[in-house]
C-alpha positions in Angstrom: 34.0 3.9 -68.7 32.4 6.8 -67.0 30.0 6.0 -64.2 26.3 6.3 -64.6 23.2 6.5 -62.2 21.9 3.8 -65.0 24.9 1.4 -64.9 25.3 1.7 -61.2 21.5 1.2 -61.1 21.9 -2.0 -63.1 25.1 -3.2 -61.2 22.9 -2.8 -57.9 20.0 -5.0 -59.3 22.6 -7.5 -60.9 23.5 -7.9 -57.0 19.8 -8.2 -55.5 19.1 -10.9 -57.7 22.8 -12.6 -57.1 21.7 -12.1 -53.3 18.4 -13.4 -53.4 19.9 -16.9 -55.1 21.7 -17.1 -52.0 18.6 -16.4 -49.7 16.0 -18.8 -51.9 18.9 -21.5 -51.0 17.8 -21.4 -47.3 14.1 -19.7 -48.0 12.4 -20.7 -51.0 9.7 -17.9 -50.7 12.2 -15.3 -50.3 12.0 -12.5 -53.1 12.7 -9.2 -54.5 10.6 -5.8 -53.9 9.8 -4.2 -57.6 10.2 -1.0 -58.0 11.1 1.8 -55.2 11.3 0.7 -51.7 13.5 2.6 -49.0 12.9 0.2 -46.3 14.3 -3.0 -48.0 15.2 -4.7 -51.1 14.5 -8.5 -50.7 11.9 -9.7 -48.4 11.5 -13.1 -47.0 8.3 -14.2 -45.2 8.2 -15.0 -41.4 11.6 -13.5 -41.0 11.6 -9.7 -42.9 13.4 -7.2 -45.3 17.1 -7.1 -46.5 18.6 -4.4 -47.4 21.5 -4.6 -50.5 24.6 -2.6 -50.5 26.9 -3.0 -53.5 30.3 -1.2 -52.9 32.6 -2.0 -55.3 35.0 1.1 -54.6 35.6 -0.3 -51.4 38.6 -2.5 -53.3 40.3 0.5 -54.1 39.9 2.6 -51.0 39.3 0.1 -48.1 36.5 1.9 -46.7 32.8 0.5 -46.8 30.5 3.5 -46.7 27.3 3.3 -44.2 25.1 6.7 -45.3 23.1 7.6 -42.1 21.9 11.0 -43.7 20.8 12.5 -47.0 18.4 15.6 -47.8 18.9 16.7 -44.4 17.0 13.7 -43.4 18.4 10.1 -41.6 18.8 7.5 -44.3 20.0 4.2 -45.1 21.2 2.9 -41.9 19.6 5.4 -39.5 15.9 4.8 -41.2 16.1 0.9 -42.4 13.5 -1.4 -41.5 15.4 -4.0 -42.3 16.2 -7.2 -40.1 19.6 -8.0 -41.9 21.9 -6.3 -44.7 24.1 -7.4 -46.8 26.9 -5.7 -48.5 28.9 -7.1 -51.5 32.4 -5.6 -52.0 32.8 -7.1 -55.4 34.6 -10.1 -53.8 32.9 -11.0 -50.4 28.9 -10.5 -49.4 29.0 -10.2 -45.8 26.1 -10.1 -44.0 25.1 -8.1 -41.0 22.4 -7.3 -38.4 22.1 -3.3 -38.8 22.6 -3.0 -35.0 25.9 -4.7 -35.1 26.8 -1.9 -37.5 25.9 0.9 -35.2 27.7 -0.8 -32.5 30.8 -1.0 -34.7 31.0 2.8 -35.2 30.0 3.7 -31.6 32.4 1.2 -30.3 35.3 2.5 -32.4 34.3 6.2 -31.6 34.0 6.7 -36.0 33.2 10.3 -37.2 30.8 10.1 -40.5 32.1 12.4 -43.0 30.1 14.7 -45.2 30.1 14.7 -49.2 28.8 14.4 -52.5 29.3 11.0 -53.8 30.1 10.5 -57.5 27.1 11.6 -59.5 25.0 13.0 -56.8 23.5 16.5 -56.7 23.5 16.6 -53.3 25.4 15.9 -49.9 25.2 13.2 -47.8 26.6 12.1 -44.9 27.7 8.1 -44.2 30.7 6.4 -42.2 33.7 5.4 -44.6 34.5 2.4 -42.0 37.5 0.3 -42.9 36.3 -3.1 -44.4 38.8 -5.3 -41.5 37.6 -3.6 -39.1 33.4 -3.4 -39.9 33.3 -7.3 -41.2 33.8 -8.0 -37.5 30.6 -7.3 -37.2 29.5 -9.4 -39.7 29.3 -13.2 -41.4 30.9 -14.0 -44.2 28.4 -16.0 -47.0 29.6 -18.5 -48.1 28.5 -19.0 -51.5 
């Protein structure tokens, strides 16, 4: 099946609301931004925002990918406002405090790469980090 903007779009929300489950567990009140938000996908009062990343190719190749620039502008992990992400591989959702993430690349010396990802106009640039050695960084939910 080919990959659309639509399906992905649909696979990503099918995650947020799989994620928030998880967070209403520990915080009732927790719940998910509508529409377009670039600084976060869930929020949870008294604590903040959480960002979703789904990255289901990251089974095939290894690599998570952490975008830190698109449009020419910082993005994703350069401009979050979120307090905590997690990413789901399409096994494990690992969950991670976005400065551990910058720490993992500038402790491991990583070089982002630049490209257009499958059905994007445009380039971006991002980290492909490899998933052993960026959930160090992180916690495994258990769910």
């Amino acid at each position: 099946m080919k990959q659309t903007f639509d399906n992905d779009l649909a696979r990503g929300e099918k995650v947020e609301n799989d994620v928030l489950k998880i967070i209403q567990k520990k915080y009732p009140k927790a719940y998910k931004i509508e529409g377009y938000c670039k600084e976060y996908d869930l929020y949870v009062p008294d604590v903040g925002g959480i960002e979703v990343k789904y990255d289901e190719m990251s089974q095939q190749t290894g690599n998570i990918v952490i975008e830190i620039e698109m449009f020419g502008k910082p993005s994703a992990l350069m401009s979050t406002k979120a307090y905590r992400w997690i990413i789901f591989d399409g096994q494990d959702y690992i969950s991670f405090d976005p400065k551990n993430i910058k720490k993992c690349i500038n402790e491991n010396n990583l070089q982002y790469a630049t490209f257009t990802g499958k059905g994007d106009k445009f380039s971006k640039k991002a980290y492909l980090i490899k998933k052993k050695l960026l959930y160090n960084y992180g916690v495994k939910i258990n769910v």
